[in-house]
SERO-4910 file (N, C-alpha, C, O; in steps of 0.05 Angstrom, whole numbers):
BEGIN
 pado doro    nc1    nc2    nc3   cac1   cac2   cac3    cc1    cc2    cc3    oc1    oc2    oc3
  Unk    A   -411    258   -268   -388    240   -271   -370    249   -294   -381    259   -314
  Unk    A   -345    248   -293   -327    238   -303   -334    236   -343   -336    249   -364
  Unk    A   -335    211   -330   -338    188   -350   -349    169   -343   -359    169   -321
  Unk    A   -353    142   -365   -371    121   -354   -353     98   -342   -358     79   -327
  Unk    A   -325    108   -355   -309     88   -340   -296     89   -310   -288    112   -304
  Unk    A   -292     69   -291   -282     69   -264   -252     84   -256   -231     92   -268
  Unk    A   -261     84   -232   -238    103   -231   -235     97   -198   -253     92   -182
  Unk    A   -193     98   -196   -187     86   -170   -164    108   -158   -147    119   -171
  Unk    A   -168    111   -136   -161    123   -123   -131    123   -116   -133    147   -110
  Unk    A   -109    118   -111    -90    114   -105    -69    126    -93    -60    144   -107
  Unk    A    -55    121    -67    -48    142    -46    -13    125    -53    -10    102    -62
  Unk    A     12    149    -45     26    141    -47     37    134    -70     53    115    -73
  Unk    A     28    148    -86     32    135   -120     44    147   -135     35    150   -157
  Unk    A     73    159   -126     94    177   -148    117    161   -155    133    167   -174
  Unk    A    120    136   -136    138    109   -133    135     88   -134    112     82   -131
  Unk    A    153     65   -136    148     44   -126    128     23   -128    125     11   -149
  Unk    A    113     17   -108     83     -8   -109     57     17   -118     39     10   -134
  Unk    A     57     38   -110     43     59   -123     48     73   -149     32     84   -165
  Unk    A     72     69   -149     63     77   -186     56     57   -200     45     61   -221
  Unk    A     60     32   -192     59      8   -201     30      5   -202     20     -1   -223
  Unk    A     16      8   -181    -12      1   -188    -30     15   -201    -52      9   -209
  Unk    A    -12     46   -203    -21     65   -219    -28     58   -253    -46     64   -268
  Unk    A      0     39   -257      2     30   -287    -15     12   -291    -31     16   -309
  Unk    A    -18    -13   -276    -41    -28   -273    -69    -25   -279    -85    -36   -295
  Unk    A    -70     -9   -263   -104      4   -266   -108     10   -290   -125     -5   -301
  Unk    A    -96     33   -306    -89     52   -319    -89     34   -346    -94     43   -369
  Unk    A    -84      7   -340    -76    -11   -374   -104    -27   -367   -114    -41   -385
  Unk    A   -114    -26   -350   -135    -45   -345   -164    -28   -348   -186    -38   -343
  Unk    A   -158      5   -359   -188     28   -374   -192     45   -347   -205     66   -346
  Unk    A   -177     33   -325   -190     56   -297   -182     86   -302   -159     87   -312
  Unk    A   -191    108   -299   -183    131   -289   -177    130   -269   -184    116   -250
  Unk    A   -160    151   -271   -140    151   -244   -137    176   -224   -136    197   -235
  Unk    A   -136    176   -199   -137    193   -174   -110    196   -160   -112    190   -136
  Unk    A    -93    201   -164    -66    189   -158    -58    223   -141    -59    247   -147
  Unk    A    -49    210   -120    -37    225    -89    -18    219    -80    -13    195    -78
  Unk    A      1    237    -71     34    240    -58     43    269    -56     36    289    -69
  Unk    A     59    265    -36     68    289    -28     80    303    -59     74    324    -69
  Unk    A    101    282    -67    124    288    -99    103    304   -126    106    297   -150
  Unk    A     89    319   -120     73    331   -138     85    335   -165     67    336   -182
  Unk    A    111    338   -175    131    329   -198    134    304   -214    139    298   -237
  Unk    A    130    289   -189    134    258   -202    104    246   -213     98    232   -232
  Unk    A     88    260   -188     60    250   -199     54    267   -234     38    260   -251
  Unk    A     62    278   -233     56    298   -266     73    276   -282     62    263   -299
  Unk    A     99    271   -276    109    259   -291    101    223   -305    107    209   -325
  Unk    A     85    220   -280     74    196   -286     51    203   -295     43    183   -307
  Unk    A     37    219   -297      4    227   -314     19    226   -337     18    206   -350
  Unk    A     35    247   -345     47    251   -379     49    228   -388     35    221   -407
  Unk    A     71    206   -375     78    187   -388     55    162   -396     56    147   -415
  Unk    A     36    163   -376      7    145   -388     -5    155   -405    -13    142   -425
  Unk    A    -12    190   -402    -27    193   -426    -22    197   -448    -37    206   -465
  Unk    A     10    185   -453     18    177   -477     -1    153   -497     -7    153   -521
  Unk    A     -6    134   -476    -22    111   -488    -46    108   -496    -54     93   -514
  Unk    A    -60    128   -476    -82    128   -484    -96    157   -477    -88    172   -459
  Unk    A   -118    163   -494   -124    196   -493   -157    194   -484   -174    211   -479
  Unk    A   -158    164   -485   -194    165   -471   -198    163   -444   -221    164   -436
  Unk    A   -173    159   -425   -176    157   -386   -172    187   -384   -161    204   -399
  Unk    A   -184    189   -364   -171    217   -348   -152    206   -322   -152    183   -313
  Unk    A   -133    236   -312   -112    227   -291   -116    255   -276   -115    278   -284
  Unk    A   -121    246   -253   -127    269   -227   -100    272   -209    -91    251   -201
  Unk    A    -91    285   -206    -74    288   -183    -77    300   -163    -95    316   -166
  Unk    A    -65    302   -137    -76    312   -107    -43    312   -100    -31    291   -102
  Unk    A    -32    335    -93    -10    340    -72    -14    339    -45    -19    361    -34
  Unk    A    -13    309    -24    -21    311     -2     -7    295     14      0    273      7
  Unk    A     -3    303     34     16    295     58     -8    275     80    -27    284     93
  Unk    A      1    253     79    -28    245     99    -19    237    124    -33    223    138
  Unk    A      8    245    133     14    256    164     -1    280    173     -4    285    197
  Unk    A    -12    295    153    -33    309    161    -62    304    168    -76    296    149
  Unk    A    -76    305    192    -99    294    203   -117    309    182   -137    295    181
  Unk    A   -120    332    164   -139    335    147   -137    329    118   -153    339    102
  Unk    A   -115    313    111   -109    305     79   -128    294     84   -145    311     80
  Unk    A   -145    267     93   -168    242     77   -189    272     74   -196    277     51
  Unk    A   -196    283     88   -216    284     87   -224    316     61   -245    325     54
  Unk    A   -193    326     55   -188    342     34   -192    325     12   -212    333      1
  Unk    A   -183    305     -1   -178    282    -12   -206    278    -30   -211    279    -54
  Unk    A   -225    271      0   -255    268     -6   -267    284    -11   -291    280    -17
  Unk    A   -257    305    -11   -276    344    -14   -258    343    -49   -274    340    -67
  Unk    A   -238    344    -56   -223    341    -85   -248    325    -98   -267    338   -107
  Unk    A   -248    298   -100   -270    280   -104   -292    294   -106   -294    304   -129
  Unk    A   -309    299    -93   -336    304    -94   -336    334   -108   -352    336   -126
  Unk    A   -322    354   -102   -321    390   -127   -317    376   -149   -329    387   -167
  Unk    A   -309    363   -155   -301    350   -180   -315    323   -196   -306    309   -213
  Unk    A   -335    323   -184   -344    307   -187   -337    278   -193   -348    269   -213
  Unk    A   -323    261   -180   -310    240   -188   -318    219   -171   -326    224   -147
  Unk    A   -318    196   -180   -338    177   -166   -316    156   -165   -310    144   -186
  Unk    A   -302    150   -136   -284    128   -135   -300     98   -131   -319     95   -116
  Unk    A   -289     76   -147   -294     55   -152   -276     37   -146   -281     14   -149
  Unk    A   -261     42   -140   -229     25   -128   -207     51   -109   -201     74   -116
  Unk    A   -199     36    -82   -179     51    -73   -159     40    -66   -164     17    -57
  Unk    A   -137     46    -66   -104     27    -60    -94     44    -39    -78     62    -43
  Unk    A   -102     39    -19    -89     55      6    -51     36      6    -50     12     14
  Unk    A    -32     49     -2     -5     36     -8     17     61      7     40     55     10
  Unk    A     10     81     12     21    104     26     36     96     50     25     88     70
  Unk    A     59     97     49     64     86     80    112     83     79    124     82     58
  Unk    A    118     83     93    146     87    107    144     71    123    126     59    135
  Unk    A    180     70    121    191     42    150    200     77    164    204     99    153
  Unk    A    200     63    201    217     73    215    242     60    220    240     46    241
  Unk    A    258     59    213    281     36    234    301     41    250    325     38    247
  Unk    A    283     52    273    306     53    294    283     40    327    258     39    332
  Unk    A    312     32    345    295     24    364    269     31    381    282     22    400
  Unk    A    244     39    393    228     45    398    219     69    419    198     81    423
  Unk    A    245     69    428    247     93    457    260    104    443    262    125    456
  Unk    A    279    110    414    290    129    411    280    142    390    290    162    381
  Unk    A    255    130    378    235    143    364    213    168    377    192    165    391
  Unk    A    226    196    367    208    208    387    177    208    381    169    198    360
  Unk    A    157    221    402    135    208    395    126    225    374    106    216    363
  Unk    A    131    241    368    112    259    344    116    247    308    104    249    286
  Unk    A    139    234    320    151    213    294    129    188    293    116    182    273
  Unk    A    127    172    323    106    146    319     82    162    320     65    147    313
  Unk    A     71    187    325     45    199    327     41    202    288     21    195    275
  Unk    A     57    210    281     52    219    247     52    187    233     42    178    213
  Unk    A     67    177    250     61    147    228     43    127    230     38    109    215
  Unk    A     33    132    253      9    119    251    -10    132    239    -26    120    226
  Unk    A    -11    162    244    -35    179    220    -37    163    196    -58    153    189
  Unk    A    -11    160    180    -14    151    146    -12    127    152    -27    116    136
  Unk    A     -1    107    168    -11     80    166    -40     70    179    -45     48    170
  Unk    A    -49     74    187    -72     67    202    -95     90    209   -117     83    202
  Unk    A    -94    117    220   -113    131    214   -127    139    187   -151    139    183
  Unk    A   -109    146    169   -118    155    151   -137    129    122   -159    128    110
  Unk    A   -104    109    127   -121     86    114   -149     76    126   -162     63    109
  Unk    A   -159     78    145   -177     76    157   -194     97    158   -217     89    163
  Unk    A   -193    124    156   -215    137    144   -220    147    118   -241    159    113
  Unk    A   -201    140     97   -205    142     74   -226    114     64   -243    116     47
  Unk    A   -221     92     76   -247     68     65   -267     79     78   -287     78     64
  Unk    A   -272     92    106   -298    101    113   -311    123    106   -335    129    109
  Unk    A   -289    138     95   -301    163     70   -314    153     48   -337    161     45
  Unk    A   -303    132     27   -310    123      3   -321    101      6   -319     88    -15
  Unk    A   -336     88     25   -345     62     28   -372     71     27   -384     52     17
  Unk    A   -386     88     32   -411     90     23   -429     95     -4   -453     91     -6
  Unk    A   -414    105    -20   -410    105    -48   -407     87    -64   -414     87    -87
  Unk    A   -393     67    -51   -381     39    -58   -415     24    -56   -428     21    -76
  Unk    A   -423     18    -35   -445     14    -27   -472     13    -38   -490     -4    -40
  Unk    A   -470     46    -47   -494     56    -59   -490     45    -82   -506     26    -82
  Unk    A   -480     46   -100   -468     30   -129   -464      5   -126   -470     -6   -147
  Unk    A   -455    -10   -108   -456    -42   -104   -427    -55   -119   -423    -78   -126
  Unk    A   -406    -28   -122   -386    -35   -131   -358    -21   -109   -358      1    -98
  Unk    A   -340    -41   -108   -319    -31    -95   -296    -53    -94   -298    -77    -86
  Unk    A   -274    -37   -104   -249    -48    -89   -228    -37    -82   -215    -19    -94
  Unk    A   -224    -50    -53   -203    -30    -40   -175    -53    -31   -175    -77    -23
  Unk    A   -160    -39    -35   -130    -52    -33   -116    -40     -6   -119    -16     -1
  Unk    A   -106    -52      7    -87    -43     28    -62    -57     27    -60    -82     30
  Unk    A    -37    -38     23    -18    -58     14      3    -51     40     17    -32     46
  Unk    A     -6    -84     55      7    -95     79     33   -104     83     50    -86     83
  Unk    A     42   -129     88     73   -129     84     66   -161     88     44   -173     88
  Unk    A     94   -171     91     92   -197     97    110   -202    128    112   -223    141
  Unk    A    122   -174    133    130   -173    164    119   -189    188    131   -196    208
  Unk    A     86   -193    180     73   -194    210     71   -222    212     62   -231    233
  Unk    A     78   -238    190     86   -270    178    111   -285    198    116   -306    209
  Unk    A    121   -257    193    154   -269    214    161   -255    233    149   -234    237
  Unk    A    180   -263    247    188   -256    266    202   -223    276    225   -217    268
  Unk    A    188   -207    292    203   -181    290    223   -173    277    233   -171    300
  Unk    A    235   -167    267    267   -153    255    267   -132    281    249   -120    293
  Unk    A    292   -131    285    308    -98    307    309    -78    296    322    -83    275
  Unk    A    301    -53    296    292    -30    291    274    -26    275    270     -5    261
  Unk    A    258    -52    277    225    -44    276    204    -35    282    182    -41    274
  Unk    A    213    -14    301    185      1    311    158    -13    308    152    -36    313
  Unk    A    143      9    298    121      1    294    103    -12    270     79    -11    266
  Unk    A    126    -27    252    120    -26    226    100    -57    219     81    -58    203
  Unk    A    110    -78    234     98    -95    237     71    -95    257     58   -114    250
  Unk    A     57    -81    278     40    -77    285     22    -67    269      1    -79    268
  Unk    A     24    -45    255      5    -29    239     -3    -51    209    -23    -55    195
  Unk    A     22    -59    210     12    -85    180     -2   -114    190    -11   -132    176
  Unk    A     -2   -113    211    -25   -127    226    -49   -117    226    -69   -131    222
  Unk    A    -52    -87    232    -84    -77    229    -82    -80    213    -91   -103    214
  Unk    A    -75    -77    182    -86    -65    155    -91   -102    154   -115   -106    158
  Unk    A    -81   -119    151    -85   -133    149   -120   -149    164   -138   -161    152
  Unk    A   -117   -144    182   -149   -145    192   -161   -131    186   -183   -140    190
  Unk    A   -163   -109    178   -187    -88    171   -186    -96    147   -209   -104    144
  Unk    A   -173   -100    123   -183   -114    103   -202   -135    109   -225   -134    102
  Unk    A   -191   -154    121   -207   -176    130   -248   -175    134   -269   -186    128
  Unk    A   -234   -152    150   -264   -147    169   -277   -127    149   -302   -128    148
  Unk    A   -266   -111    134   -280   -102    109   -288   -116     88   -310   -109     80
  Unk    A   -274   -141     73   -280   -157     61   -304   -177     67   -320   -184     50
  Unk    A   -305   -185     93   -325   -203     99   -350   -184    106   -370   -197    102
  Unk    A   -351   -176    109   -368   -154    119   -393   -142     97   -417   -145     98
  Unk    A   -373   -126     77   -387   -122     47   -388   -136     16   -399   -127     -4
  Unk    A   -376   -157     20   -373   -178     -9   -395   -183    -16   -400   -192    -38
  Unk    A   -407   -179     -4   -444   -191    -10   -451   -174    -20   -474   -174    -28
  Unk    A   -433   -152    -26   -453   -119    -37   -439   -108    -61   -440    -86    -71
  Unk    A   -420   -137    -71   -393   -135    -90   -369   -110    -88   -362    -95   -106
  Unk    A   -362   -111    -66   -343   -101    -47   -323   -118    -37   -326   -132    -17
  Unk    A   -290   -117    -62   -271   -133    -38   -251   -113    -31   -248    -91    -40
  Unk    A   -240   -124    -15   -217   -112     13   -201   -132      8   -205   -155     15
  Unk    A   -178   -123     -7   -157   -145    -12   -134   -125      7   -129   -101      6
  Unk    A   -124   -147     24    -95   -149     39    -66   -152     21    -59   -176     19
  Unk    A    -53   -137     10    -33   -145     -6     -9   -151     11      0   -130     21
  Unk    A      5   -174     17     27   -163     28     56   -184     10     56   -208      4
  Unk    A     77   -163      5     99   -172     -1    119   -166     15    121   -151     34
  Unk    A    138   -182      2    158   -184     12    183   -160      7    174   -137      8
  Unk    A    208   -163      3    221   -150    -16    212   -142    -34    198   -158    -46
  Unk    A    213   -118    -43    202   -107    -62    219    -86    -75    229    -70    -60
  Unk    A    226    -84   -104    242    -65   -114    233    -39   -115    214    -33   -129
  Unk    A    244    -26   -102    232     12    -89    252     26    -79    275     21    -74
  Unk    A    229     56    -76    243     67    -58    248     63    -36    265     77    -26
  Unk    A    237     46    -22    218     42      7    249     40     24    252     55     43
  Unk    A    270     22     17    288     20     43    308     43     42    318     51     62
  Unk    A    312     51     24    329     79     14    313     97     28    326    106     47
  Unk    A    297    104     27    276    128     44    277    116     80    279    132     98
  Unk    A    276     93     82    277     79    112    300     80    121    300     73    145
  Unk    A    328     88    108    353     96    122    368     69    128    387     65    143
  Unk    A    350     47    109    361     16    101    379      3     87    383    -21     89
  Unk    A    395     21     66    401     14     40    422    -21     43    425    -38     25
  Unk    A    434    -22     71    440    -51     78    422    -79     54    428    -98     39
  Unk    A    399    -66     65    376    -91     55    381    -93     27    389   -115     18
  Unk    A    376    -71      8    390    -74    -14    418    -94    -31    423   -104    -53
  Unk    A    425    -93    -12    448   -122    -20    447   -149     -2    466   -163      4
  Unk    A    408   -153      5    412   -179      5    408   -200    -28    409   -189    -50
  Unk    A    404   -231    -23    413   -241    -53    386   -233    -66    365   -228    -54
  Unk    A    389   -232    -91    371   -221   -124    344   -238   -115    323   -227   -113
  Unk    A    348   -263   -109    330   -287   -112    305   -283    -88    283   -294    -90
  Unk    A    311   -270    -70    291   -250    -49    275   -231    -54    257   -226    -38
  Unk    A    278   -215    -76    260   -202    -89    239   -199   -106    242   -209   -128
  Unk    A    226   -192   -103    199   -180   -126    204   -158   -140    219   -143   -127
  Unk    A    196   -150   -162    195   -121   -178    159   -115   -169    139   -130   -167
  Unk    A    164    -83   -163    144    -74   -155    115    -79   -173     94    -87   -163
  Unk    A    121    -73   -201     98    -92   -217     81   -115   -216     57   -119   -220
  Unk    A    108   -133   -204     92   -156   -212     70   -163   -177     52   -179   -174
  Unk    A     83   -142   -155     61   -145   -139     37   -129   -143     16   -137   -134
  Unk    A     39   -103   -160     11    -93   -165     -3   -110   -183    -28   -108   -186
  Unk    A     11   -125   -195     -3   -146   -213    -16   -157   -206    -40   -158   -214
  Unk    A     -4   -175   -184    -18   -198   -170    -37   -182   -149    -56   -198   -144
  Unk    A    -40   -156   -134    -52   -148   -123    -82   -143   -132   -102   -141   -119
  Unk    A    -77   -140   -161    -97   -126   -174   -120   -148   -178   -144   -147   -174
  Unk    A    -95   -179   -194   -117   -191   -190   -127   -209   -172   -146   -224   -176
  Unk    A   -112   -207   -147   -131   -213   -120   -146   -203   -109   -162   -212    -93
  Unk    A   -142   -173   -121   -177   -155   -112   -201   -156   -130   -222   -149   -119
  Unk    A   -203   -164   -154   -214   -172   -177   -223   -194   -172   -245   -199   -181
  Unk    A   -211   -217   -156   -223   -239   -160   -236   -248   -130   -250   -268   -126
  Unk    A   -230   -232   -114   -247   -234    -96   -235   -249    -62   -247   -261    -44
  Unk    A   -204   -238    -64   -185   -249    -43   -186   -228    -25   -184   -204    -29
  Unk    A   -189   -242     -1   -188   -216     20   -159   -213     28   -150   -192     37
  Unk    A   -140   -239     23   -108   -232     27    -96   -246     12   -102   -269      4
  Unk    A    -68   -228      3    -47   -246    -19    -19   -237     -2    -11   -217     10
  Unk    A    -11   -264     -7     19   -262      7     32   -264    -24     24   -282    -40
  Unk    A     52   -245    -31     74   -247    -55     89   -261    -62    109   -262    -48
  Unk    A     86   -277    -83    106   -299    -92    110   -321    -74    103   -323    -51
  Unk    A    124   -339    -89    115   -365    -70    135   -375    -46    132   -394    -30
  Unk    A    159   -354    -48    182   -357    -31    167   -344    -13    164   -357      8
  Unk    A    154   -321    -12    146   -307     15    127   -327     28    127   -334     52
  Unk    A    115   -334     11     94   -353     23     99   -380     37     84   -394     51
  Unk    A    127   -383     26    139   -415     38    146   -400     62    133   -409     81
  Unk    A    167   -375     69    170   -352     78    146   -364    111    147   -376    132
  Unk    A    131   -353     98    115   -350    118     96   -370    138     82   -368    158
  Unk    A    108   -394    117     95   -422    124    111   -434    145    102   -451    161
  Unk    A    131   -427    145    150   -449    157    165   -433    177    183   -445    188
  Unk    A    162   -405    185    163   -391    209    155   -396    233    166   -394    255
  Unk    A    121   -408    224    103   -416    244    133   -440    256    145   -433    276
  Unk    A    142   -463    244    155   -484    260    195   -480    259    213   -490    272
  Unk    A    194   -464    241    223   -457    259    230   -445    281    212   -429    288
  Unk    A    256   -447    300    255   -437    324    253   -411    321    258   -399    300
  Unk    A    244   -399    346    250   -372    337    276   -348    337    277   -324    332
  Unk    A    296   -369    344    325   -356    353    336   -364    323    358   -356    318
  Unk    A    325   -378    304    336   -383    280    326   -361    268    342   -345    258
  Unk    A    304   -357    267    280   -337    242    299   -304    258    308   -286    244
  Unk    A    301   -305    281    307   -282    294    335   -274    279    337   -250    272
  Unk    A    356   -290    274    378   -291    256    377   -274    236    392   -256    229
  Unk    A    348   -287    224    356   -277    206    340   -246    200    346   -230    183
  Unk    A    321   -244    219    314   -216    214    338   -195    222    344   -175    209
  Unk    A    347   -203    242    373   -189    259    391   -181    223    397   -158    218
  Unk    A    397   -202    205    413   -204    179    402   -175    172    409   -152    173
  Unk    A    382   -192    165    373   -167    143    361   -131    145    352   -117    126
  Unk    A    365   -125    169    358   -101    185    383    -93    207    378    -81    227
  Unk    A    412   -103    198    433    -92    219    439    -64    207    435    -55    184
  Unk    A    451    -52    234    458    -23    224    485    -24    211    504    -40    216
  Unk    A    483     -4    193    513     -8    176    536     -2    195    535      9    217
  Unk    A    553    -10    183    582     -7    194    595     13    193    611     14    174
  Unk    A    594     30    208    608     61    200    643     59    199    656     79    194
***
């Protein structure tokens, strides 16, 4: 080992809800495993933590997990190196937004790799370790999409945050008895790169009062996996959000996803 202290894994973590939980962890004694393609930014975020403190260590991994052999490179990094993951944040993940037939398939073939294959064999890589030690927590950070009503040029984005969302589930209930949680994170708006990379920047100027800062969902993420939640919906607008979808029509809720996902105006 390492060290005696924990250490979490984290995919997706040069931006956004991933660097965010990177900082999290990181203030909370974990060593850190931190993966993304931006192999620059991830350095740049190691430097800037190990400003604070000189007793964690910070791992980095340059890895693309549209590639069918990143998890399982990931897990071979880990083990030459002896490092013993105790927490993972599978948070890796992209919008598509364009309609569904004009998505070619090698585009929905690679995004389901990093949304759903890979997040799914990276807990069944490190879940037995978890096991053997009787310690684990794993994060999957879902959305609050699958709460409401489609948006238009949503591909496949709301489907796949439906699996993660049950496979937390079914991971959580499954191993909690072995102090193993599977927390479901899902937010809403979130301050990122995420719709700027999604070819969204529209969404960006919906109102201030719709948003979250990426922080304060790794915050709350962190401590819904800590305390033993298999799902957190973000802030309490998402959650009213999501309450009251169930009984509005759906040509109303449809409005407004149509709002907030139109194509710009050339």
């Amino acid at each position: 080992m390492i060290d005696q202290k924990r250490t979490v894994l984290i995919t997706g973590a040069s931006a956004g809800i991933g660097k965010s939980f990177a900082e999290v962890f990181f203030d909370s004694g974990f060593n850190l495993v931190l993966t993304a393609r931006r192999t620059k930014k991830l350095e740049a975020i190691k430097q800037e933590l190990l400003k604070s403190s000189s007793n964690q260590s910070i791992h980095i991994i340059s890895s693309d997990l549209s590639d069918i052999n990143a998890p399982q490179e990931i897990f071979n990094f880990c083990c030459e190196q002896n490092i013993r993951i105790d927490a993972l944040v599978n948070n890796a993940g992209y919008g598509n937004p364009e309609s569904f037939e004009k998505i070619p398939w090698d585009s929905h073939a690679a995004f389901l790799q990093v949304m759903v294959t890979a997040v799914t064999e990276l807990i069944h890589l490190f879940l037995p370790d978890m096991i053997k030690n009787q310690y684990g927590r794993i994060i999957n950070v879902a959305s609050l999409a699958p709460y409401i009503p489609p948006a238009d040029r949503g591909g496949l984005y709301s489907p796949v945050k439906i699996y993660q969302i049950k496979l937390s589930q079914g991971i959580h209930f499954e191993y909690m008895d072995q102090n193993i949680f599977c927390t479901a994170v899902c937010p809403g708006l979130t301050r990122s790169e995420f719709h700027i990379a999604a070819n969204m920047p529209e969404v960006a100027n919906t109102p201030s009062f719709l948003w979250m800062t990426s922080q304060r969902v790794a915050e709350q993420g962190y401590q819904a996996v800590m305390s033993g939640k298999s799902i957190i919906i973000n802030g309490w607008l998402n959650r009213f959000f999501a309450l009251i979808s169930k009984s509005i029509p759906m040509k109303i809720t449809k409005r407004i996803g149509k709002y907030l996902t139109k194509k710009r105006l050339k």
